[in-house]
FIKOLZA-1660 file (N, C-alpha, C; in steps of 0.1 Angstrom, whole numbers, plus 5000, padded with zeros to 4 digits):
% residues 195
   i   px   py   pz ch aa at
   1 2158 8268 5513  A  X  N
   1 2167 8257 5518  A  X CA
   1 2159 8247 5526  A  X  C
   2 2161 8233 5523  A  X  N
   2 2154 8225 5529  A  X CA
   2 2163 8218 5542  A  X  C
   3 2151 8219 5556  A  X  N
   3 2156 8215 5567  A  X CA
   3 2154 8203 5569  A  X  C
   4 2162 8193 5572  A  X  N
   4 2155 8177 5574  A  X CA
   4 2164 8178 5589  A  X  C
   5 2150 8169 5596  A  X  N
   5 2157 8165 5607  A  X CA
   5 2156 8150 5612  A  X  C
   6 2174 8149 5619  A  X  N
   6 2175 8138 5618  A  X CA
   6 2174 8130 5637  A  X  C
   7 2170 8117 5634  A  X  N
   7 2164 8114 5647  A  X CA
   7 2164 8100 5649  A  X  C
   8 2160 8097 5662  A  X  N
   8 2159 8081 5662  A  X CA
   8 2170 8079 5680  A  X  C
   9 2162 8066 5683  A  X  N
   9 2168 8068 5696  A  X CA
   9 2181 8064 5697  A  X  C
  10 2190 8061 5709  A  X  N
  10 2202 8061 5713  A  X CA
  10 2206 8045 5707  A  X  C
  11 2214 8046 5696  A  X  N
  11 2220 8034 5692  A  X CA
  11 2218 8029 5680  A  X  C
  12 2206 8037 5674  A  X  N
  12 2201 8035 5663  A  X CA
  12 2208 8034 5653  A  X  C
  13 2217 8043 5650  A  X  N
  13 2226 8049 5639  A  X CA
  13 2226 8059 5633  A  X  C
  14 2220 8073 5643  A  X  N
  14 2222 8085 5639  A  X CA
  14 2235 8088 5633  A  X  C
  15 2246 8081 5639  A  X  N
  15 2260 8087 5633  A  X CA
  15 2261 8085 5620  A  X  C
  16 2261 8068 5623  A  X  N
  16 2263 8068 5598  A  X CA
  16 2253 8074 5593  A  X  C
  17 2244 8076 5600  A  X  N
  17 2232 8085 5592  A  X CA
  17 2239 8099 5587  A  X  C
  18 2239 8105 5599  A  X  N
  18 2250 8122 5596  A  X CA
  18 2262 8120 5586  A  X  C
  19 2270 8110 5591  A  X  N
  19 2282 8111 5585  A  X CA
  19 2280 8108 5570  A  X  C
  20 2268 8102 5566  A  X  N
  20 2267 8101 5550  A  X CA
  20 2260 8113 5543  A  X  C
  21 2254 8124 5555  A  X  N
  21 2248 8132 5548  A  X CA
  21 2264 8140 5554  A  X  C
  22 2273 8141 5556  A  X  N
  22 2287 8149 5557  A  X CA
  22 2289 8149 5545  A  X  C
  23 2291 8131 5543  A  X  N
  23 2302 8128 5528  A  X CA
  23 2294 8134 5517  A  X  C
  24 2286 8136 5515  A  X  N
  24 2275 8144 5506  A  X CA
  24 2276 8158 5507  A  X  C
  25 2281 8161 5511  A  X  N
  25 2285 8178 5514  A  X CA
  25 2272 8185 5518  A  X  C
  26 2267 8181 5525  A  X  N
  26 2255 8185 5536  A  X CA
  26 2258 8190 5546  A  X  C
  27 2254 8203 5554  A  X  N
  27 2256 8203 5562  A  X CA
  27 2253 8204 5574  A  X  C
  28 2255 8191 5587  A  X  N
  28 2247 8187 5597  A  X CA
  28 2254 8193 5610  A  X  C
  29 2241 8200 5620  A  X  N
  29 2241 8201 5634  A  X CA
  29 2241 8189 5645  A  X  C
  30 2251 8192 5648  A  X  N
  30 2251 8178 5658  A  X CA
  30 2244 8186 5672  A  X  C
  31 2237 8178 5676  A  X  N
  31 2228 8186 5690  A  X CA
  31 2237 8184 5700  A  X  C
  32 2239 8166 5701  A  X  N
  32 2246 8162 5709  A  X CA
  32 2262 8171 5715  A  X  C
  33 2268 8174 5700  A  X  N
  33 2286 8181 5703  A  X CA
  33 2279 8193 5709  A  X  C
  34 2271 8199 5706  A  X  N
  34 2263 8216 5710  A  X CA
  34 2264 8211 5723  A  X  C
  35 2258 8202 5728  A  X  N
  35 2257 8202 5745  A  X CA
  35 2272 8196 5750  A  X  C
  36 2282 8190 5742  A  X  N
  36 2296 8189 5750  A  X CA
  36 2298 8201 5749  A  X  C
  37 2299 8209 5741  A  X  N
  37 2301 8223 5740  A  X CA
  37 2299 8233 5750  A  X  C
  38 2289 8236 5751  A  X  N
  38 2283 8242 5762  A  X CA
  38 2288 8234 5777  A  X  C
  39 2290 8224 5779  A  X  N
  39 2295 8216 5794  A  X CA
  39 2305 8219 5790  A  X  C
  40 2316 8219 5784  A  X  N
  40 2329 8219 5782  A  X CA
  40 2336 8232 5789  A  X  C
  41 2350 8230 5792  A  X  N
  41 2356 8243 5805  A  X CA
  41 2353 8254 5792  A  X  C
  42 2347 8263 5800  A  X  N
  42 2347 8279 5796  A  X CA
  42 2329 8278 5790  A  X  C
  43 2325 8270 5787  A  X  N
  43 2311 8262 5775  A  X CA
  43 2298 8269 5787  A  X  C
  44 2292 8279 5779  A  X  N
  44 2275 8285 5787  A  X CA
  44 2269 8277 5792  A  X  C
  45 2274 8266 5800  A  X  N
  45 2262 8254 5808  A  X CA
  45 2268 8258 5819  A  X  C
  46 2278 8257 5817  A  X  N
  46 2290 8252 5832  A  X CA
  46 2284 8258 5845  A  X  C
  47 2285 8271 5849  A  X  N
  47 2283 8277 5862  A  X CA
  47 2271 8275 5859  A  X  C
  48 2258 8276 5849  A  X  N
  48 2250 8276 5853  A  X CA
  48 2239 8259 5852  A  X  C
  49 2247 8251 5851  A  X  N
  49 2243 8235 5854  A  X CA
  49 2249 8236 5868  A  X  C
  50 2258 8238 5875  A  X  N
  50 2265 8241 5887  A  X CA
  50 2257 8243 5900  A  X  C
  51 2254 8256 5895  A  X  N
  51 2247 8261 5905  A  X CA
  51 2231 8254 5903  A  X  C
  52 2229 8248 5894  A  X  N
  52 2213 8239 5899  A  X CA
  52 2215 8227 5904  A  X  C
  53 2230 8222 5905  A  X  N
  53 2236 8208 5905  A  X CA
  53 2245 8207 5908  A  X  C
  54 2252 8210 5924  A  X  N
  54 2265 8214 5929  A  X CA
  54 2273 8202 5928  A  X  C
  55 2280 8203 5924  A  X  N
  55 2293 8192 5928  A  X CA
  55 2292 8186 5912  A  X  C
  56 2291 8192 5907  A  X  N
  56 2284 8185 5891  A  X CA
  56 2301 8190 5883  A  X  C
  57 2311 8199 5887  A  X  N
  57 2321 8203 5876  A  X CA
  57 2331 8199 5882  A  X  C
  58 2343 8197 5871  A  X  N
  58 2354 8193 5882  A  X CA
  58 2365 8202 5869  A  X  C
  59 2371 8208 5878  A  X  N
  59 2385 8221 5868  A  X CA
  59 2377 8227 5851  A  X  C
  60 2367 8233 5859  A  X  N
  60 2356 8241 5854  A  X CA
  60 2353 8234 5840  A  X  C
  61 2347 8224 5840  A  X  N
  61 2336 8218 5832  A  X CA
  61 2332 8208 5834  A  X  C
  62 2320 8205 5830  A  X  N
  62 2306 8195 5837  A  X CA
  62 2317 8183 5837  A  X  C
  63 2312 8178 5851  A  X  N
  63 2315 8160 5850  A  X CA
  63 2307 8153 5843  A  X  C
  64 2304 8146 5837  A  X  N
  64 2293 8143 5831  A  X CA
  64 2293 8131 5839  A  X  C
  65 2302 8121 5841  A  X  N
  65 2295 8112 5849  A  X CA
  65 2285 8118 5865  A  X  C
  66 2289 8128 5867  A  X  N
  66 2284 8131 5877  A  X CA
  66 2275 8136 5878  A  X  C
  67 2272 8142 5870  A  X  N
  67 2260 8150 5862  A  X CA
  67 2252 8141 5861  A  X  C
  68 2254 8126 5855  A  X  N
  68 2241 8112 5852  A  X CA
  68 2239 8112 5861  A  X  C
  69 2243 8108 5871  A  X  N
  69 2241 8102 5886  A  X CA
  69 2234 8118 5891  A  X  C
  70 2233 8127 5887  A  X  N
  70 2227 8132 5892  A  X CA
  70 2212 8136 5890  A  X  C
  71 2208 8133 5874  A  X  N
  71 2197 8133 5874  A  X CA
  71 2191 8116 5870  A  X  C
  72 2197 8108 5866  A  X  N
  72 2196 8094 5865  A  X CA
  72 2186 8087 5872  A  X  C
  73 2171 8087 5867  A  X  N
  73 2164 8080 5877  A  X CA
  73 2156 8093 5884  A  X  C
  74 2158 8106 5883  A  X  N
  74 2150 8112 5883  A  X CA
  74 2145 8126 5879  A  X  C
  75 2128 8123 5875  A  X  N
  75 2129 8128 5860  A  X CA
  75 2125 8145 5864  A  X  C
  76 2125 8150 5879  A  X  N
  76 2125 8165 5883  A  X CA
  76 2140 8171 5877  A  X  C
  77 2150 8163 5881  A  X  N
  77 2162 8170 5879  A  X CA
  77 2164 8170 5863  A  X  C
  78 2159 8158 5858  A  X  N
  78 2165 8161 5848  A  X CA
  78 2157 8170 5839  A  X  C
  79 2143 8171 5840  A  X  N
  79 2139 8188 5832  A  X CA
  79 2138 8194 5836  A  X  C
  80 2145 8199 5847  A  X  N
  80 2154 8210 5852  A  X CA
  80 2169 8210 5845  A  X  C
  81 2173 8201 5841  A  X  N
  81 2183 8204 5832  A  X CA
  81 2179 8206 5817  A  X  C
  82 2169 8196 5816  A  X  N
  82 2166 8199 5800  A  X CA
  82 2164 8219 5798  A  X  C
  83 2159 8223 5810  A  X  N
  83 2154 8236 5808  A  X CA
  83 2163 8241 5805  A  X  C
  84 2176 8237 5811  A  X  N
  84 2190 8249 5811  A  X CA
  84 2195 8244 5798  A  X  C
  85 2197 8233 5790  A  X  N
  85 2202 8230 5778  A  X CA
  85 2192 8231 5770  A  X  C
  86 2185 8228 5763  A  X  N
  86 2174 8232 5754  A  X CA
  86 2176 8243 5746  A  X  C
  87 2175 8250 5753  A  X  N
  87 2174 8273 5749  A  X CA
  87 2185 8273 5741  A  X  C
  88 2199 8266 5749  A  X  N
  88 2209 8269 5747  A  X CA
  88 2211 8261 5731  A  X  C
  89 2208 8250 5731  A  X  N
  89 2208 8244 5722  A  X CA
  89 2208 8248 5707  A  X  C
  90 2191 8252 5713  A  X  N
  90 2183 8258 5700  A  X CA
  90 2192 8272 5693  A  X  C
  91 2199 8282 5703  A  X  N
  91 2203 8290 5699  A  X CA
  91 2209 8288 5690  A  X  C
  92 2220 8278 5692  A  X  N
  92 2235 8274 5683  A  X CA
  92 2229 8264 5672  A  X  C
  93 2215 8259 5671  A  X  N
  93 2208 8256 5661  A  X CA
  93 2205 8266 5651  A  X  C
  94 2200 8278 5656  A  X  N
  94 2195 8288 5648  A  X CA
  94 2206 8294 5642  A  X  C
  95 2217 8298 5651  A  X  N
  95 2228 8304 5643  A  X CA
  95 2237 8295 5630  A  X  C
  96 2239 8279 5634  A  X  N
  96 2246 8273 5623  A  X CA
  96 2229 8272 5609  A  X  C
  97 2222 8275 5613  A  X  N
  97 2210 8273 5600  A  X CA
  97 2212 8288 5594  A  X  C
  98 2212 8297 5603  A  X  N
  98 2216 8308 5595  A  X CA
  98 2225 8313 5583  A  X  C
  99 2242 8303 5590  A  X  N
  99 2251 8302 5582  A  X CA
  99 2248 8298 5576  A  X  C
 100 2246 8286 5576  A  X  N
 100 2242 8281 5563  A  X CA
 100 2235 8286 5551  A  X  C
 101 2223 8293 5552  A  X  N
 101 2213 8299 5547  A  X CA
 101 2224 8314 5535  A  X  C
 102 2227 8319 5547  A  X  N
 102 2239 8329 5541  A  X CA
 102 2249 8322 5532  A  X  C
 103 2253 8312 5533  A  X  N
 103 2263 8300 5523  A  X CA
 103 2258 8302 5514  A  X  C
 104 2237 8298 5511  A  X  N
 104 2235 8294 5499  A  X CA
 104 2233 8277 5498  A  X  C
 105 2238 8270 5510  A  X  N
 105 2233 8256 5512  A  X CA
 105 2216 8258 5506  A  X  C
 106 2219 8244 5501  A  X  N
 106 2208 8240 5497  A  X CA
 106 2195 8230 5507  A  X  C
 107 2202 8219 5514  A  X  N
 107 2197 8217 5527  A  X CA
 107 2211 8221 5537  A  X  C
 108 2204 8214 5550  A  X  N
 108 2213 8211 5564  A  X CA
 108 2203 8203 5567  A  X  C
 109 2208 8194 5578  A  X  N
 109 2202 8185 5583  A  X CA
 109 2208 8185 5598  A  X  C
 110 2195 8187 5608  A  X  N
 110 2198 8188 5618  A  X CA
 110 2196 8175 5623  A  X  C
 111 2206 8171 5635  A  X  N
 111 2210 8156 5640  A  X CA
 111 2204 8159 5653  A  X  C
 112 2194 8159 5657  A  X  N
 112 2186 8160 5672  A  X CA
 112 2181 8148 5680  A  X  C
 113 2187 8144 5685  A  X  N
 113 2179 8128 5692  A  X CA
 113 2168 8131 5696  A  X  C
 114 2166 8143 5707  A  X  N
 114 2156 8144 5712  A  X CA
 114 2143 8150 5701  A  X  C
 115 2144 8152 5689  A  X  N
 115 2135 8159 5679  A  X CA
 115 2120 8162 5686  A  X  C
 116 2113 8147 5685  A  X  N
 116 2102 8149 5686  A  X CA
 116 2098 8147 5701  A  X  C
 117 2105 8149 5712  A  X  N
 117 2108 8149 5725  A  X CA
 117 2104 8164 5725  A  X  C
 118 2111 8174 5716  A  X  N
 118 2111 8191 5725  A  X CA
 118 2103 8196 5711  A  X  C
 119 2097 8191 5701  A  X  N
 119 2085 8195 5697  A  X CA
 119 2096 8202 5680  A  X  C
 120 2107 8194 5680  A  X  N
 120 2117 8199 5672  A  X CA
 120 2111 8200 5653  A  X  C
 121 2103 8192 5657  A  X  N
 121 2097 8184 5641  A  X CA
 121 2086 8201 5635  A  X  C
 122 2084 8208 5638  A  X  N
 122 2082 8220 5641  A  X CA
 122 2089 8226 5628  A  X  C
 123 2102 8225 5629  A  X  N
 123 2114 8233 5627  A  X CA
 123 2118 8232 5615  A  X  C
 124 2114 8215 5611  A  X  N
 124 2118 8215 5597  A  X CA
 124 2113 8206 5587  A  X  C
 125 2115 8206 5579  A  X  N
 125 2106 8201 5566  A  X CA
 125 2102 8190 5562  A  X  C
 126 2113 8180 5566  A  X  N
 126 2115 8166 5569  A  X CA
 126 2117 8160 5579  A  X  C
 127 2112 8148 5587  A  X  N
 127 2117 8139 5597  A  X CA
 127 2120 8125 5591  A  X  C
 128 2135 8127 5594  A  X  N
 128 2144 8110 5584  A  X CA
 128 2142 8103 5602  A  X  C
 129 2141 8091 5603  A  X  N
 129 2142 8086 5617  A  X CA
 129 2150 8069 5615  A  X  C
 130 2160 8073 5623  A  X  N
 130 2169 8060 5619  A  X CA
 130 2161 8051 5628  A  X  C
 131 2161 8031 5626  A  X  N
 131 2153 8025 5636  A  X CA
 131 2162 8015 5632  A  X  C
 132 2163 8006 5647  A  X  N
 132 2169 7988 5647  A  X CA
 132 2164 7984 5655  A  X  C
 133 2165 7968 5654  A  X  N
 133 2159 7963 5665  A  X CA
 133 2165 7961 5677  A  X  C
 134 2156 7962 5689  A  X  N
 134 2156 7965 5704  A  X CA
 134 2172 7958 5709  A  X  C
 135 2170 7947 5705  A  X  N
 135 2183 7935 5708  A  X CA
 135 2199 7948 5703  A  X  C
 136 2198 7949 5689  A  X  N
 136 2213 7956 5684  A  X CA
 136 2214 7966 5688  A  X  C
 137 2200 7977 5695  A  X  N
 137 2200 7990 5698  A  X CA
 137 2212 7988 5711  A  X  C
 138 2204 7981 5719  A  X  N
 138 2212 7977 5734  A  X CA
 138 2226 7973 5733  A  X  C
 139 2223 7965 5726  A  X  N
 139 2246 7956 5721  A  X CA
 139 2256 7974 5720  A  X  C
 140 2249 7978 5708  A  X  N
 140 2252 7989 5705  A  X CA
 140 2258 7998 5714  A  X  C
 141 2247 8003 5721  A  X  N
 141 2248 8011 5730  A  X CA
 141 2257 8004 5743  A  X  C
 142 2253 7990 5747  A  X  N
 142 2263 7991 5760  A  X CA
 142 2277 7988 5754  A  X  C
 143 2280 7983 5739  A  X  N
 143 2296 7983 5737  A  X CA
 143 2305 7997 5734  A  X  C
 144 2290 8010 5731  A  X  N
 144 2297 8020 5730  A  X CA
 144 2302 8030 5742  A  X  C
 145 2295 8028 5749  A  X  N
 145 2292 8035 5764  A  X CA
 145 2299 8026 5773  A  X  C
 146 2302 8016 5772  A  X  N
 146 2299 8005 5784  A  X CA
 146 2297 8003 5799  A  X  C
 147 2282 8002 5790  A  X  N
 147 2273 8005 5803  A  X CA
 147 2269 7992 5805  A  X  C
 148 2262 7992 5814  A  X  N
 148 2257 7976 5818  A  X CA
 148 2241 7979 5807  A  X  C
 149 2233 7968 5809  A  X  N
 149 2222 7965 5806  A  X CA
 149 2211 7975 5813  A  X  C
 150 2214 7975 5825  A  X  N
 150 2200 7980 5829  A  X CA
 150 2201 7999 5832  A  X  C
 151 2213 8003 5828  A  X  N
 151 2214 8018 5828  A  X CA
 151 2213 8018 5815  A  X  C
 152 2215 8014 5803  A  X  N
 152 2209 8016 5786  A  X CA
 152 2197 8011 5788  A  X  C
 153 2189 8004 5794  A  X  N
 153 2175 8000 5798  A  X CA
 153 2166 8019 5804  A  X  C
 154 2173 8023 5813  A  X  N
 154 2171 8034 5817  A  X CA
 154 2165 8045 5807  A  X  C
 155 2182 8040 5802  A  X  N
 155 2184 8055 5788  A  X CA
 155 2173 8055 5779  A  X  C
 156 2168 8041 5775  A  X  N
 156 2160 8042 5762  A  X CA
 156 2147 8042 5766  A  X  C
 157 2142 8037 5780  A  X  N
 157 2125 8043 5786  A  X CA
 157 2125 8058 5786  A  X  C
 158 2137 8067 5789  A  X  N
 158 2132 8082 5788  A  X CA
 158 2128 8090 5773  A  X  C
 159 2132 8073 5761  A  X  N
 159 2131 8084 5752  A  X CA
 159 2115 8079 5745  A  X  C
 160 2111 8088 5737  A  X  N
 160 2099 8081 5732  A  X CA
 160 2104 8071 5724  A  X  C
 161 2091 8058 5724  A  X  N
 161 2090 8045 5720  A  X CA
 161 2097 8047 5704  A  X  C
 162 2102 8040 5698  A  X  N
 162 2108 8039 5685  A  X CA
 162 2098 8035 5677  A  X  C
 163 2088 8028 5677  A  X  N
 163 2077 8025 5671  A  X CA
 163 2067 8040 5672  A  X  C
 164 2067 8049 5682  A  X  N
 164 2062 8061 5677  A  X CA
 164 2069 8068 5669  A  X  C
 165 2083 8076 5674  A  X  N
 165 2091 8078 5662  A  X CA
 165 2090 8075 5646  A  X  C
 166 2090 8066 5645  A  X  N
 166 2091 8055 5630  A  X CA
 166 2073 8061 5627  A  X  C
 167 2066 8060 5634  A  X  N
 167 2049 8064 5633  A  X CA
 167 2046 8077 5624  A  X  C
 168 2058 8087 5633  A  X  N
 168 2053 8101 5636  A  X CA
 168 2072 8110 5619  A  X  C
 169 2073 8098 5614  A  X  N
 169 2086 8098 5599  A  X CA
 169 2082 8101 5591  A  X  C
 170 2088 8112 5582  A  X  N
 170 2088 8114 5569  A  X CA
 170 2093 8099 5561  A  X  C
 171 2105 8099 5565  A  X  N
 171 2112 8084 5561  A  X CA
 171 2119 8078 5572  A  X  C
 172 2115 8061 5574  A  X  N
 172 2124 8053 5580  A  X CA
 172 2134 8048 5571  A  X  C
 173 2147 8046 5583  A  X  N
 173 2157 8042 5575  A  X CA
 173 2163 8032 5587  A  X  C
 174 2160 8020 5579  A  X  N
 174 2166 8009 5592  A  X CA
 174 2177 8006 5591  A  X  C
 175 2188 8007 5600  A  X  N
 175 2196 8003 5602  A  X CA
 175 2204 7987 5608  A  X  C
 176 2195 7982 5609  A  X  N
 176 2196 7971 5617  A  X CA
 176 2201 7957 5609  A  X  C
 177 2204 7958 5596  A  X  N
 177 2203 7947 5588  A  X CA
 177 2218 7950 5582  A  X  C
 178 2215 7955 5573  A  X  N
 178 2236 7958 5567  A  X CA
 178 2239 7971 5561  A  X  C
 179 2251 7977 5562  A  X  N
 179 2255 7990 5563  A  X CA
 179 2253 7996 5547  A  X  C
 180 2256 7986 5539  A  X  N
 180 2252 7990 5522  A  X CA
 180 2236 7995 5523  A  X  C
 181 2228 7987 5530  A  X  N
 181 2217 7990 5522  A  X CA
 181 2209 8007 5533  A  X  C
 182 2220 8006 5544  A  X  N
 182 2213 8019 5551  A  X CA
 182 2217 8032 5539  A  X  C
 183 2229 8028 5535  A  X  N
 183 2237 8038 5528  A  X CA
 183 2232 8038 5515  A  X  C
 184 2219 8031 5511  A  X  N
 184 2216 8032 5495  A  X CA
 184 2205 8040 5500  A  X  C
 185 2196 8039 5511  A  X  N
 185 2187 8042 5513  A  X CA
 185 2186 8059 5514  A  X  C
 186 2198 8062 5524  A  X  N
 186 2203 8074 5525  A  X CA
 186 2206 8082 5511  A  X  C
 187 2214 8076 5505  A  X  N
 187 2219 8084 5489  A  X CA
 187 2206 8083 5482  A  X  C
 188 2202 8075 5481  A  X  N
 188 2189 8078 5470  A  X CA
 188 2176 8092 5480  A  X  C
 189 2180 8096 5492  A  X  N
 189 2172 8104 5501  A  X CA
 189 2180 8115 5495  A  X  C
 190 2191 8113 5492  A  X  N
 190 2201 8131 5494  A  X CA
 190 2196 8133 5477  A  X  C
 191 2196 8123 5475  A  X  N
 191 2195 8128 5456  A  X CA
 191 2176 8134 5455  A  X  C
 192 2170 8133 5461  A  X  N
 192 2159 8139 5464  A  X CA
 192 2160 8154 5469  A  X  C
 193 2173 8156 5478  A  X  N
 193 2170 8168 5483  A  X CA
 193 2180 8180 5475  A  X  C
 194 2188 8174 5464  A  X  N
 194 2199 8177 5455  A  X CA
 194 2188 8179 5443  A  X  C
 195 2174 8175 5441  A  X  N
 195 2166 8178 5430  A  X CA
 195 2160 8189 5429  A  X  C
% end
Protein backbone atom coordinates (compact mmCIF):
# COMPACT_ATOMS: atom_id res chain seq x y z
CA UNK A 1 0.00 0.00 0.00
CA UNK A 2 1.36 3.22 -0.95
CA UNK A 3 1.48 6.14 1.67
CA UNK A 4 1.55 9.67 0.27
CA UNK A 5 1.78 12.46 2.45
CA UNK A 6 -0.02 15.41 2.11
CA UNK A 7 1.40 19.00 3.17
CA UNK A 8 1.98 22.50 2.63
CA UNK A 9 1.40 25.39 4.87
CA UNK A 10 -1.78 27.14 6.29
CA UNK A 11 -3.91 28.27 3.26
CA UNK A 12 -2.29 26.64 0.64
CA UNK A 13 -5.04 24.21 -0.34
CA UNK A 14 -4.59 21.17 1.57
CA UNK A 15 -8.43 20.90 1.52
CA UNK A 16 -9.09 20.57 -2.37
CA UNK A 17 -6.02 18.69 -2.30
CA UNK A 18 -7.73 15.92 0.20
CA UNK A 19 -11.02 16.30 -1.01
CA UNK A 20 -9.97 15.28 -4.56
CA UNK A 21 -8.04 12.54 -3.30
CA UNK A 22 -11.73 11.72 -1.27
CA UNK A 23 -13.57 11.93 -4.71
CA UNK A 24 -11.10 9.36 -5.97
CA UNK A 25 -12.00 6.92 -3.36
CA UNK A 26 -8.76 7.37 -1.44
CA UNK A 27 -8.55 7.26 1.70
CA UNK A 28 -7.25 10.48 3.70
CA UNK A 29 -6.28 11.18 7.53
CA UNK A 30 -7.07 14.50 8.41
CA UNK A 31 -4.40 15.35 11.24
CA UNK A 32 -6.05 18.52 11.75
CA UNK A 33 -10.06 16.76 12.69
CA UNK A 34 -7.56 14.08 14.92
CA UNK A 35 -6.62 17.00 17.03
CA UNK A 36 -10.47 18.54 17.21
CA UNK A 37 -11.01 15.16 18.23
CA UNK A 38 -8.95 14.69 20.84
CA UNK A 39 -9.89 18.60 22.25
CA UNK A 40 -13.36 17.90 21.79
CA UNK A 41 -15.81 17.18 25.25
CA UNK A 42 -14.87 13.64 26.34
CA UNK A 43 -11.56 13.76 23.30
CA UNK A 44 -7.83 12.32 25.14
CA UNK A 45 -6.35 16.03 25.17
CA UNK A 46 -8.85 17.56 27.34
CA UNK A 47 -7.83 17.02 31.16
CA UNK A 48 -4.67 16.53 30.01
CA UNK A 49 -4.01 20.05 27.83
CA UNK A 50 -5.83 21.33 31.17
CA UNK A 51 -3.82 20.53 33.55
CA UNK A 52 -0.55 21.92 31.52
CA UNK A 53 -2.89 24.95 30.56
CA UNK A 54 -5.42 25.78 33.21
CA UNK A 55 -8.31 27.71 32.24
CA UNK A 56 -7.80 26.31 28.67
CA UNK A 57 -11.57 24.20 28.74
CA UNK A 58 -14.83 25.48 29.03
CA UNK A 59 -18.00 22.45 29.65
CA UNK A 60 -15.28 19.90 29.28
CA UNK A 61 -13.55 20.63 26.01
CA UNK A 62 -10.59 22.68 24.91
CA UNK A 63 -11.44 26.43 24.22
CA UNK A 64 -9.42 26.72 21.47
CA UNK A 65 -9.50 30.34 21.43
CA UNK A 66 -8.05 30.20 24.68
CA UNK A 67 -5.81 27.73 24.15
CA UNK A 68 -4.09 30.28 21.05
CA UNK A 69 -3.76 32.95 23.38
CA UNK A 70 -2.22 30.67 25.39
CA UNK A 71 0.58 29.52 23.65
CA UNK A 72 0.43 32.33 20.78
CA UNK A 73 3.71 34.06 20.73
CA UNK A 74 5.29 31.58 22.82
CA UNK A 75 7.09 28.94 21.51
CA UNK A 76 7.91 27.02 25.31
CA UNK A 77 4.16 26.49 25.66
CA UNK A 78 3.53 25.67 22.60
CA UNK A 79 5.99 22.40 22.38
CA UNK A 80 4.74 21.68 25.44
CA UNK A 81 1.67 21.26 23.73
CA UNK A 82 3.00 19.83 20.56
CA UNK A 83 4.35 17.16 23.11
CA UNK A 84 0.77 16.30 24.44
CA UNK A 85 -0.82 16.18 20.72
CA UNK A 86 1.73 14.68 18.53
CA UNK A 87 1.75 10.90 20.33
CA UNK A 88 -1.68 11.29 20.25
CA UNK A 89 -1.92 12.13 16.84
CA UNK A 90 0.34 9.65 15.43
CA UNK A 91 -1.54 6.97 17.30
CA UNK A 92 -4.95 7.63 15.41
CA UNK A 93 -2.56 7.85 12.37
CA UNK A 94 -1.30 4.35 12.84
CA UNK A 95 -4.62 2.90 13.62
CA UNK A 96 -6.70 4.49 10.47
CA UNK A 97 -3.36 3.17 8.16
CA UNK A 98 -3.92 -0.09 9.65
CA UNK A 99 -7.59 -0.13 8.58
CA UNK A 100 -6.89 0.71 5.80
CA UNK A 101 -4.15 -1.85 5.14
CA UNK A 102 -6.81 -4.61 6.51
CA UNK A 103 -9.41 -3.02 3.60
CA UNK A 104 -6.85 -3.88 0.99
CA UNK A 105 -6.63 -0.01 0.05
CA UNK A 106 -4.32 0.49 -2.28
CA UNK A 107 -3.02 4.00 -1.11
CA UNK A 108 -4.19 6.54 1.84
CA UNK A 109 -2.95 9.71 1.99
CA UNK A 110 -2.22 11.30 5.00
CA UNK A 111 -3.25 15.15 5.26
CA UNK A 112 -0.49 16.45 7.98
CA UNK A 113 0.36 20.25 7.88
CA UNK A 114 2.88 19.86 10.19
CA UNK A 115 4.67 16.71 7.93
CA UNK A 116 8.05 17.80 7.69
CA UNK A 117 7.78 19.91 11.03
CA UNK A 118 7.64 16.38 13.29
CA UNK A 119 9.90 14.46 10.84
CA UNK A 120 6.47 12.92 9.31
CA UNK A 121 8.05 12.39 5.69
CA UNK A 122 9.63 9.34 7.48
CA UNK A 123 6.41 7.62 7.33
CA UNK A 124 5.59 7.57 3.85
CA UNK A 125 6.45 7.08 0.39
CA UNK A 126 5.54 10.24 -1.11
CA UNK A 127 5.55 14.01 -0.22
CA UNK A 128 2.65 15.86 -2.48
CA UNK A 129 3.12 19.60 -1.09
CA UNK A 130 0.44 22.03 -1.96
CA UNK A 131 2.13 25.80 -2.62
CA UNK A 132 0.56 29.63 -3.46
CA UNK A 133 1.76 32.62 -3.42
CA UNK A 134 2.40 34.54 -0.03
CA UNK A 135 -0.30 37.43 -1.00
CA UNK A 136 -3.44 34.53 -1.62
CA UNK A 137 -1.94 32.26 1.26
CA UNK A 138 -2.74 35.38 3.71
CA UNK A 139 -6.33 36.60 1.82
CA UNK A 140 -7.09 32.97 2.34
CA UNK A 141 -6.36 32.42 5.56
CA UNK A 142 -7.55 35.72 7.19
CA UNK A 143 -11.11 35.34 5.12
CA UNK A 144 -11.15 31.79 6.55
CA UNK A 145 -10.32 32.29 10.12
CA UNK A 146 -10.82 35.94 10.30
CA UNK A 147 -8.01 36.82 11.60
CA UNK A 148 -6.41 40.06 11.12
CA UNK A 149 -3.09 40.22 9.19
CA UNK A 150 -0.53 40.06 11.75
CA UNK A 151 -1.92 36.88 13.75
CA UNK A 152 -1.83 34.74 10.10
CA UNK A 153 1.68 36.63 9.93
CA UNK A 154 2.27 34.75 13.25
CA UNK A 155 0.76 31.48 12.06
CA UNK A 156 2.84 31.07 8.95
CA UNK A 157 6.58 32.20 10.62
CA UNK A 158 5.99 29.01 12.95
CA UNK A 159 5.70 26.98 10.07
CA UNK A 160 8.61 25.94 7.90
CA UNK A 161 9.29 28.34 4.87
CA UNK A 162 7.17 27.11 1.83
CA UNK A 163 10.06 27.41 -0.47
CA UNK A 164 11.67 24.61 1.80
CA UNK A 165 8.70 22.49 1.76
CA UNK A 166 8.32 22.78 -2.16
CA UNK A 167 12.52 21.98 -1.88
CA UNK A 168 12.27 19.01 0.41
CA UNK A 169 8.59 17.47 -2.55
CA UNK A 170 8.09 14.49 -4.18
CA UNK A 171 5.51 16.77 -6.17
CA UNK A 172 4.52 20.41 -6.11
CA UNK A 173 1.16 21.25 -6.78
CA UNK A 174 0.36 24.94 -7.01
CA UNK A 175 -2.52 26.08 -6.20
CA UNK A 176 -2.48 29.59 -6.63
CA UNK A 177 -3.52 30.10 -10.22
CA UNK A 178 -6.96 28.19 -11.14
CA UNK A 179 -8.90 25.28 -9.55
CA UNK A 180 -9.01 23.16 -13.05
CA UNK A 181 -5.51 23.05 -13.37
CA UNK A 182 -4.76 22.10 -9.50
CA UNK A 183 -7.30 19.35 -10.11
CA UNK A 184 -5.58 18.05 -13.46
CA UNK A 185 -2.55 18.02 -11.71
CA UNK A 186 -3.92 15.97 -8.83
CA UNK A 187 -5.91 13.31 -11.19
CA UNK A 188 -3.05 12.69 -13.35
CA UNK A 189 -0.99 12.05 -9.51
CA UNK A 190 -3.94 9.51 -8.41
CA UNK A 191 -3.70 7.77 -11.80
CA UNK A 192 -0.06 7.08 -10.96
CA UNK A 193 -0.89 5.67 -7.65
CA UNK A 194 -4.02 3.56 -9.27
CA UNK A 195 -0.98 2.02 -11.70
Amino acid sequence: MKIVGLTGGIGMGKSTAAAAFRRARIPVFDADLAVHHLQAKGGRAVKVIEAAFPGTTKDGAIDRAALRQAVLGDRQALTRLEHILHPMVEDEERAFVARARRAGKRAVVLDIPLLFEIKGEKRVDTVVVVSAPRAIQIHRVALRRRMNKADVEAIIARQMPDREKRRRADLVVQTGLSRNQTLRILTRFIQTLRA
